[in-house]
LUMRO-938271 format. One record per residue (C-alpha): residue in three letters; x, y, z. Coordinates in steps of 0.5 Angstrom, whole numbers, plus 500, padded with zeros to 3 digits. Example, Ala and Ser with C-alpha at 12.3 -4.5 7.8 and 13.67 -1.06 7.14 Angstrom:
<dopas>
ALA525491516 SER527498514 
</dopas>
This chain:
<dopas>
UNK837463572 UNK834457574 UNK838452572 UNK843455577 UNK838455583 UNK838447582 UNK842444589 UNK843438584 UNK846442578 UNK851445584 UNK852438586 UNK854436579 UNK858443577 UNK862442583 UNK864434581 UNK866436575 UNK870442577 UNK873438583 UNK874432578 UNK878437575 UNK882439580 UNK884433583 UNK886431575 UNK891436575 UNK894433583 UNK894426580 UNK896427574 UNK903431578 UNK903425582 UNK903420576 UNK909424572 UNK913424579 UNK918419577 UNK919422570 UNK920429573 UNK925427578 UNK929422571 UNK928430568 UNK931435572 UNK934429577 UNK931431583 UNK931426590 UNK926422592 UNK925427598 UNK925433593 UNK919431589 UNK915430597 UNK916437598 UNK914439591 UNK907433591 UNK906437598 UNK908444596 UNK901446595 UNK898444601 UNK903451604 UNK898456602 UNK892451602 UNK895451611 UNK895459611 UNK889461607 UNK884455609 UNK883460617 UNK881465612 UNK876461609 UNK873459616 UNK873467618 UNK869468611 UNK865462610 UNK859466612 UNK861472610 UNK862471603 UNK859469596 UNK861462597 UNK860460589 UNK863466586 UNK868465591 UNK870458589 UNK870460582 UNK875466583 UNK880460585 UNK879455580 UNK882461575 UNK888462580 UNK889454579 UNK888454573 UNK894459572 UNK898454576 UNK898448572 UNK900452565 UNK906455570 UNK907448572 UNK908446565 UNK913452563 UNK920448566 UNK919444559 UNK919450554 UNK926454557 UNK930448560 UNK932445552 UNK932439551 UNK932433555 UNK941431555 UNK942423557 UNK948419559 UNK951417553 UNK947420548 UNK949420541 UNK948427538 UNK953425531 UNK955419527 UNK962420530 UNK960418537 UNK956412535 UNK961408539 UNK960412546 UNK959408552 UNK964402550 UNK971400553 UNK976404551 UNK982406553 UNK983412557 UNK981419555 UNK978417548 UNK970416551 UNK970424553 UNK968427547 UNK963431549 UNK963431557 UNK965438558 UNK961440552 UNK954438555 UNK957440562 UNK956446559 UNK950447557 UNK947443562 UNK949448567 UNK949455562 UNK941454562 UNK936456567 UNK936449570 UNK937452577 UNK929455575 UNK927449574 UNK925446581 UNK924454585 UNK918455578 UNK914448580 UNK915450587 UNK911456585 UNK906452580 UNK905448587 UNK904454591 UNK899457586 UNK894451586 UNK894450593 UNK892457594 UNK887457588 UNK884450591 UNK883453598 UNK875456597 UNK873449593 UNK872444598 UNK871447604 UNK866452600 UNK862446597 UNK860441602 UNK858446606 UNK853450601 UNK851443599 UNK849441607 UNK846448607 UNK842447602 UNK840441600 UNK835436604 UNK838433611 UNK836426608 UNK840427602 UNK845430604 UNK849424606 UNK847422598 UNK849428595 UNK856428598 UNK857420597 UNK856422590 UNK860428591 UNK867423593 UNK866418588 UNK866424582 UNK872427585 UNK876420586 UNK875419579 UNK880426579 UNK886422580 UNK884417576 UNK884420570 UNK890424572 UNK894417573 UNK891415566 UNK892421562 UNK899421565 UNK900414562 UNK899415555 UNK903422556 UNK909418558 UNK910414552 UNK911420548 UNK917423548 UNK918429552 UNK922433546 UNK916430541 UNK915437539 UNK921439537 UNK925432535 UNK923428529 UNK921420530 UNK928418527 UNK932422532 UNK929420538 UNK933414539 UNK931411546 UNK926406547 UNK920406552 UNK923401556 UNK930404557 UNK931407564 UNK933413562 UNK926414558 UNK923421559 UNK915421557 UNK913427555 UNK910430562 UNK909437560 UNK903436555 UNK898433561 UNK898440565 UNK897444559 UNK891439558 UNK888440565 UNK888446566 UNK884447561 UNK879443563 UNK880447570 UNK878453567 UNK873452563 UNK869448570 UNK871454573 UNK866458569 UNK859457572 UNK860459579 UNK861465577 UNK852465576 UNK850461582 UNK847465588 UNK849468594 UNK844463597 UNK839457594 UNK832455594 UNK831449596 UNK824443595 UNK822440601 UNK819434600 UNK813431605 UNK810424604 UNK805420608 UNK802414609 UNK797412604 UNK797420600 UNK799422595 UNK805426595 UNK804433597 UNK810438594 UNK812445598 UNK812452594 UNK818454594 UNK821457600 UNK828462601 UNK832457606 UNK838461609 UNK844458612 UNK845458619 UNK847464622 UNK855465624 UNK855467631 UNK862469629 UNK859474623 UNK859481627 UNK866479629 UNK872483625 UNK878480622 UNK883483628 UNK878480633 UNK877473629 UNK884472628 UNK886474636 UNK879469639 UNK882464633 UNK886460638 UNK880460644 UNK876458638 UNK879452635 UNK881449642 UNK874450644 UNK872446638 UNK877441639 UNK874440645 UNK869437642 UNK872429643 UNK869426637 UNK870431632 UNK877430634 UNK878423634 UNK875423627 UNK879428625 UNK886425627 UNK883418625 UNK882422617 UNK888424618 UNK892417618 UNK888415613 UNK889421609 UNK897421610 UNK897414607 UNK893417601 UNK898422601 UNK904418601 UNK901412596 UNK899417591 UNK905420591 UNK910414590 UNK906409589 UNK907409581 UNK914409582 UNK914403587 UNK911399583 UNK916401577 UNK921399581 UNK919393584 UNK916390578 UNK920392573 UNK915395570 UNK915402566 UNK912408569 UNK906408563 UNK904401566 UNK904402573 UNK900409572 UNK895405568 UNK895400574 UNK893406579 UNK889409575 UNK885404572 UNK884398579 UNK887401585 UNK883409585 UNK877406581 UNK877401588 UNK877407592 UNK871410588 UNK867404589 UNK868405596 UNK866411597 UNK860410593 UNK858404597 UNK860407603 UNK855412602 UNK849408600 UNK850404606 UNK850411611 UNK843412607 UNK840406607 UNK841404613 UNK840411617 UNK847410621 UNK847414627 UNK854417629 UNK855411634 UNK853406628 UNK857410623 UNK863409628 UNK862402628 UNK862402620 UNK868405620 UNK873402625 UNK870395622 UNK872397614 UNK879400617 UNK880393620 UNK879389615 UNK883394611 UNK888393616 UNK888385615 UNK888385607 UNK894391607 UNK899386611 UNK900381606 UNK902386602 UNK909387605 UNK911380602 UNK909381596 UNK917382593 UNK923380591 UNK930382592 UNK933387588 UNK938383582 UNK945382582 UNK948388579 UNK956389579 UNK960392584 UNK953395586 UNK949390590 UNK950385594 UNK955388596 UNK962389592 UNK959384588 UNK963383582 UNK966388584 UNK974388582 UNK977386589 UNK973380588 UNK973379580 UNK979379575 UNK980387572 UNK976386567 UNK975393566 UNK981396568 UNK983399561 UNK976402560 UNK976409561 UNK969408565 UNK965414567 UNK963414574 UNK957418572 UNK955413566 UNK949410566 UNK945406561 UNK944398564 UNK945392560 UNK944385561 UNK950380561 UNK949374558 UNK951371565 UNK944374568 UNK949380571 UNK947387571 UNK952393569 UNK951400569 UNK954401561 UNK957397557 UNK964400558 UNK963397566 UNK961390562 UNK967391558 UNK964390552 UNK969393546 UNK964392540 UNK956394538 UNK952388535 UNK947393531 UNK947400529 UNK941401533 UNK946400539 UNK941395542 UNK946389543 UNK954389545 UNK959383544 UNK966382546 UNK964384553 UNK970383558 UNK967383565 UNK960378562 UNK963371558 UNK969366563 UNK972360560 UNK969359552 UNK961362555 UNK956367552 UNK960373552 UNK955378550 UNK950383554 UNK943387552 UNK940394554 UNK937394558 UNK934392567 UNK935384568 UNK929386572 UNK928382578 UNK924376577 UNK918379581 UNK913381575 UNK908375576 UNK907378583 UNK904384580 UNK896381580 UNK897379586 UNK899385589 UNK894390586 UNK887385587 UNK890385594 UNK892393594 UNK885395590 UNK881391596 UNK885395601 UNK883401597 UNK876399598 UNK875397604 UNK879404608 UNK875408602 UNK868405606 UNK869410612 UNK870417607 UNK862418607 UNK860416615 UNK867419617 UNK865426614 UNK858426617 UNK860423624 UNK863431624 UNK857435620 UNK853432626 UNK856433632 UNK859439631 UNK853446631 UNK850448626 UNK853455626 UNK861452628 UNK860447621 UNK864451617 UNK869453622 UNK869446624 UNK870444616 UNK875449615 UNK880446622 UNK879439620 UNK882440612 UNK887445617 UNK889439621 UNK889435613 UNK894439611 UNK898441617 UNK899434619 UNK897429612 UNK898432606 UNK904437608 UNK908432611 UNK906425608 UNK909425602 UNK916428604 UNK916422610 UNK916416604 UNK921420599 UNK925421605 UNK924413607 UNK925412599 UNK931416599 UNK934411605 UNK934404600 UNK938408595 UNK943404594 UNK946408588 UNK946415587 UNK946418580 UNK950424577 UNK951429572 UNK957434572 UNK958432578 UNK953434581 UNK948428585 UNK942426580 UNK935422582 UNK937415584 UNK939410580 UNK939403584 UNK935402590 UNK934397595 UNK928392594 UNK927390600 UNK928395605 UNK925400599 UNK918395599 UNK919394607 UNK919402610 UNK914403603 UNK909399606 UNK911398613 UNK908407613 UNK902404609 UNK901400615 UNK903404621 UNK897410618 UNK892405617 UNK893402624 UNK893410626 UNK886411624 UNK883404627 UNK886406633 UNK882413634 UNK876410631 UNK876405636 UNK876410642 UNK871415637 UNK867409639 UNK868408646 UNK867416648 UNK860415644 UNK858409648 UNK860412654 UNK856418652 UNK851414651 UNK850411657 UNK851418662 UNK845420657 UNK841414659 UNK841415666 UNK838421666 UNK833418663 UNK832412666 UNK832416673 UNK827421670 UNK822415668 UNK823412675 UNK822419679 UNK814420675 UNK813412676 UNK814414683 UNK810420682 UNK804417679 UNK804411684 UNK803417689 UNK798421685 UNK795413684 UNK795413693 UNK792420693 UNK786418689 UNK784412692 UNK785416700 UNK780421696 UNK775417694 UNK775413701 UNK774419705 UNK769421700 UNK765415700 UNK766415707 UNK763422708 UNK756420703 UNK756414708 UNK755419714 UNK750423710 UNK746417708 UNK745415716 UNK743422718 
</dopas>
């Protein structure tokens, strides 16, 4: 079992198996949007279920902190990638009970070919109480409680896996590379998220019914509004992975050997015997779970009594609730934005923004190692990479356009019938229809029956004619299906070389940051201290983040959609503001971590500067010694001289 006694091949274990996890966290995120198209969930509704995971991570992680030494770390870690594992294909499960995917204005025969145009009252409700029914006779109610609980399962299985592995890696590895190790341990687990953005781009332009429907009765297009990729299948995929690199934990030791290797100047290096290198001893090991739990209040307040751990902490967990929120809706933002589709703007965070980050976290370590930083040098890094983040993010909340003209809808009351003829008086029009179309005059409608529009040009239902509300005196009275989009796609390079350097440059601090606590914290409180910091992450970031952005979303919402009565998703939102509260809590969280970085500095010079006096006072008392000792000798040697002269005379 040697292979398995290697800190190197731990390392790499443990970045395929964090990259797993982390595929299946951002393979959610990408899916967010679609999921909420789904099942017509809010905004806020899919910030509770990014962030639901984190509830049994909050409460278990102080389990961990007590069981750190206690425990077979490894065994541990792969125990709860099984459990994580399970979660994903119960996140997957919604899709196989909730039947297929009912849209507005789906056409289920021939007889309903014209579905969505003007008619008059009472002949466009066909089938309205039929597809109630079935909307409401399924389990869909499950829905949101099951993905609730596939959350919560995978948080909890994720509990030991970071926590655990950075702390048996800095147990076992050389002091010198551990900073490298742990360097290489983020890039491999940011690429994660990527992936997970990725797969979940070329997911979405699969159908979500694929598996049931044929290509012939799948009638929407990618770019339709109403499209619904096929998000189910990339869970099923990732927790596969996950298991399979659950699997070797089970075979690492309780404790590693490790080489130390010495060199010196002008010899040959000299290689060590292989030596058992145990983890520095808990001083809370003798204590019982009754008694850890009530000193756990004394214990946490005396290591946030520790000024830098708790600056760091706090200035990562600005930097990790702008993650959070980003990770989350940044897909979406970009969809809405832009006018892009949800398979593009995952392919865009996927394939430049977290690659970004990854990069660096890499260069943030190599510069650590490299340079040999001091926690002091490692807070000047990292006050200066958020600055400069800082400076690159603030363009971005002006990178945008307004939202397009849409009737009745936005700006207000605009083509509304208070300001414009009736044009659609004798149209019995759904307030729940949704299926935008393009007028010829630039003017975006809801359906075709708020167009007016009373004749569709070809079978495929692509193009309509005779459109009441779009042609006026002898001009183009036709529409498209489809957004009129909102002119802002030129802006999207911009946006993502400036967001990718933002990424990059907060990314730097990752490595140093980590190390600052791992260094000025005991050797005997480090997993104790590791497993509060990932508490605060979650009790403070990661919980709370994702809902303070869907909720900030959910206030641009112009439009709300609905089904049977009952409010759906959002279907139009203000750009302005939506791009505005957006980036504007990006900046805030950044501003945040540079603020607690900036005084993390200050209280290490000032640190610095009550140990300095001591020392100088301590070389300015034996100068003064050796001064007097100098006296002493010299009067000595005078009284001797003098006593031999008196010797010599007699």
């Amino acid at each position: 079992m040697g292979l398995f006694n290697n800190i190197k091949f731990f390392v790499l274990c443990h970045g395929m198996l964090q990259l797993a996890q982390l595929l299946v966290s951002g393979y959610l995120k990408g899916s967010i949007s679609t999921i909420e198209r789904r099942y017509g969930l809010s905004s806020q509704k899919s910030g509770v279920l990014a962030s639901f995971n984190e509830v049994g991570n909050t409460v278990l992680i102080v389990f961990v902190s007590f069981f750190g030494s206690r425990v077979h770390r490894p065994r541990c870690i792969g125990i709860g990638a099984i459990i994580a594992s399970m979660a994903a294909f119960l996140i997957a499960l919604p899709h196989f009970f909730s039947g297929t995917y009912e849209f507005t204005d789906k056409i289920s025969s021939t007889m309903e070919k014209d579905s969505g145009l003007c008619k008059p009252v009472g002949i466009n409700q066909t089938s309205s109480n039929q597809t109630c029914l079935k909307y409401e006779g399924h389990a869909h109610y499950a829905v949101f409680p099951i993905l609730l609980l596939g959350q919560l399962l995978l948080g909890i299985g994720g509990v030991p896996i970071q926590p655990f592995g950075i702390s048996y890696i800095d147990d076992y590895a050389n002091k010198k590379n551990s900073p490298f190790y742990l360097g290489i341990l983020f890039a491999l687990t940011a690429i994660g998220p990527a992936f997970g953005y990725l797969m979940s781009s070329f997911m979405l332009r699969l159908y979500v019914d694929f598996n049931t429907m044929s290509s012939d009765e799948i009638v929407l297009k990618r770019g339709d509004p109403r499209w619904v990729g096929a998000w189910w299948l990339g869970f099923l995929l990732a927790g596969t992975f996950l298991f399979l690199t659950s699997l070797p934990y089970l075979f690492f030791p309780r404790s590693m050997t490790t080489q130390e290797n010495c060199e010196a100047p002008a010899e040959p290096k000299v290689e060590k015997p292989i030596e058992k290198k145990e983890a520095p001893q808990d001083t809370m090991r003798e204590l019982s779970l009754i008694q850890f739990l009530k000193k756990f209040p004394h214990i946490l307040l005396r290591t946030l009594r520790n000024p830098i751990y708790l600056l760091v902490v706090l200035a990562q967990v600005n930097l990790s609730a702008m993650v959070a929120g980003l990770a989350t809706f940044m897909p979406k933002f970009i969809e809405r934005q832009f006018s892009q589709t949800a398979s593009f703007s995952n392919m865009m965070i996927g394939g430049l923004s977290i690659p970004s980050a990854m990069i660096g976290i890499m260069a943030g370590g190599m510069i650590l190692r490299r340079l040999n930083l001091s926690v002091k040098g490692s807070a000047i890094m990292c006050f200066g990479a958020v600055l400069m983040a800082l400076i690159f993010a603030m363009p971005l909340l002006f990178l945008g356009c307004s939202t397009q003209k849409i009737a009745g809808i936005y700006p207000v009351n605009y083509g509304s019938l208070k300001n414009h003829e009736a044009c659609n008086l004798t149209c019995s029009c759904s307030d729940e229809a949704f299926k935008p179309v393009c007028g010829s005059n630039g003017v975006e409608f809801r359906s075709p029956c708020h167009a007016g529009c009373g004749t569709v040009l070809n079978s495929e239902m692509q193009n309509y004619t005779d459109c009441a509300c779009v042609g006026s005196n002898g001009s183009p009275n036709y529409a498209v299906v489809g957004s009129c989009g909102n002119g802002c796609s030129h802006l999207i390079i911009p946006f993502m070389v400036l967001s990718s350097l933002t990424c990059f440059l907060a990314s730097l601090c990752q490595t140093p940051s980590f190390m600052m606590i791992l260094r000025t914290v005991k050797p005997e409180d480090k997993s104790f201290a590791l497993g509060i910091q990932f508490m605060l992450f979650r009790v403070l970031a990661f919980l709370p983040a994702p809902v303070l952005y869907g909720t900030a979303i959910d206030s641009t919402c112009i439009l709300w959609g609905s089904k049977c009565g009952k409010k759906t998703s959002c279907s139009y939102y203000d750009l302005d503001f939506f791009r505005q509260r957006f980036l504007g809590l990006q900046t805030f969280f950044v501003f945040g971590g540079l603020v607690f970085f900036f005084l993390s500095f200050l209280v290490l010079r000032k640190m610095a500067s009550f140990q300095q006096k001591p020392a100088d006072q301590m070389n300015n008392i034996s100068l003064c010694e050796k001064e007097q000792e100098r006296k002493d000798s010299k009067q000595h040697l005078i009284k001797l001289d003098e006593k031999n002269g008196k010797l010599g005379a007699v």
